[in-house]
DRENTIRO-585075 format. One line per 2 residues: number of its first residue (from 1); for each residue x, z, y of C-alpha. Coordinates in steps of 0.001 Angstrom, whole numbers, plus 500000, padded with zeros to 6 digits. Each point is the difference from the previous one (the first is absolute). Layout:
BEGIN
NUM = X:Z:Y  ...
END
This chain:
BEGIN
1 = 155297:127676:269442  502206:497125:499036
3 = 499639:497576:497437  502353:497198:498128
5 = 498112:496200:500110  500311:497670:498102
7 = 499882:496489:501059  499705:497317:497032
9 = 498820:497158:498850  498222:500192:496528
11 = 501555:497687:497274  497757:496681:499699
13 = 501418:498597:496595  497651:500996:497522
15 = 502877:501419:497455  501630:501849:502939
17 = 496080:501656:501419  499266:500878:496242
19 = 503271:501527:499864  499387:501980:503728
21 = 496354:501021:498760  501312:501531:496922
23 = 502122:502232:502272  498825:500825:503138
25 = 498112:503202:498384  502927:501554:498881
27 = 502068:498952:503132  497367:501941:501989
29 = 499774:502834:498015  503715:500072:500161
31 = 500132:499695:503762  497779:503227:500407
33 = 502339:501903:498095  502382:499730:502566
35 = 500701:503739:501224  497795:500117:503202
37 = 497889:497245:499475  496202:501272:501022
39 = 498441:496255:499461  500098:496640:499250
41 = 497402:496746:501640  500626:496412:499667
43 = 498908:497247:501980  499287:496086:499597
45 = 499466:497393:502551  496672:498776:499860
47 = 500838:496513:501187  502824:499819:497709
49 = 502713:499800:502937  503431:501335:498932
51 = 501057:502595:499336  496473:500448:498078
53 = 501005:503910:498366  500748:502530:502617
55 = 500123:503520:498403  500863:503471:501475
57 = 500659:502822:498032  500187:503510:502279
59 = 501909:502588:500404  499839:503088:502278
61 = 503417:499494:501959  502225:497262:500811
63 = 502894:501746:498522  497419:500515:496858
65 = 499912:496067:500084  503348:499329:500651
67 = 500712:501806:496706  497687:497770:498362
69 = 501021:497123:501441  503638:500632:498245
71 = 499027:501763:496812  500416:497869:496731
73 = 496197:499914:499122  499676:498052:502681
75 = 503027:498045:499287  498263:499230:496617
77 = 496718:499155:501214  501554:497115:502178
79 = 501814:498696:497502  497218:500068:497969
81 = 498128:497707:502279  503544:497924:500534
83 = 500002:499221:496420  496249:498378:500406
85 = 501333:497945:502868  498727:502593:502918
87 = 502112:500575:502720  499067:502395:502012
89 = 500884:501439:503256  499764:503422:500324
91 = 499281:501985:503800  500232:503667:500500
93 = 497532:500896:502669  498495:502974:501477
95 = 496149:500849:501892  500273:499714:503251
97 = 499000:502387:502189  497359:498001:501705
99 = 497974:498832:496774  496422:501796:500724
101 = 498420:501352:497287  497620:498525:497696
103 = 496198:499353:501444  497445:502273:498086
105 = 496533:499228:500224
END
């Protein structure tokens, strides 16, 4: 598996979060129908430290991702958040071998 993070801040202006909340839907929904995409999670700090959004949307290959990571729905989604005042940095990683499985009880 590999998977594209983003690393972000959320906006903290109220116009700017209104703004970000109004689109973050459609930016997801947008990001999933990026050929190869198989899912989407998104995390925030619980102690608020930054960055406080980490998301990672999946694919099943790195070169499935590295498509992604160049394709122009993607280009649109970050400038989507860049016009909100979100810059974010984007990673391209990949499982590692050594991650266990999940625990099942």
């Amino acid at each position: 598996m590999a998977y594209i993070l983003f690393q972000y801040d959320r906006p903290t202006d109220s116009h700017r979060w209104n703004d970000y909340n109004q689109h973050v839907r459609d930016w997801i929904a947008q990001l999933l129908q990026i050929p190869g995409a198989v899912s989407f999670m998104a995390y925030r700090t619980s102690d608020g430290a930054s960055p406080d959004t980490i998301t990672m949307l999946e694919f099943h290959t790195v070169d499935d991702a590295r498509r992604a990571q160049a394709s122009e729905p993607l280009r649109n989604v970050l400038e989507g958040l860049r016009s909100v005042g979100v810059t974010a940095q984007v990673l391209l990683v990949e499982r590692s071998p050594f991650t266990p499985e999940p625990i099942t009880a």
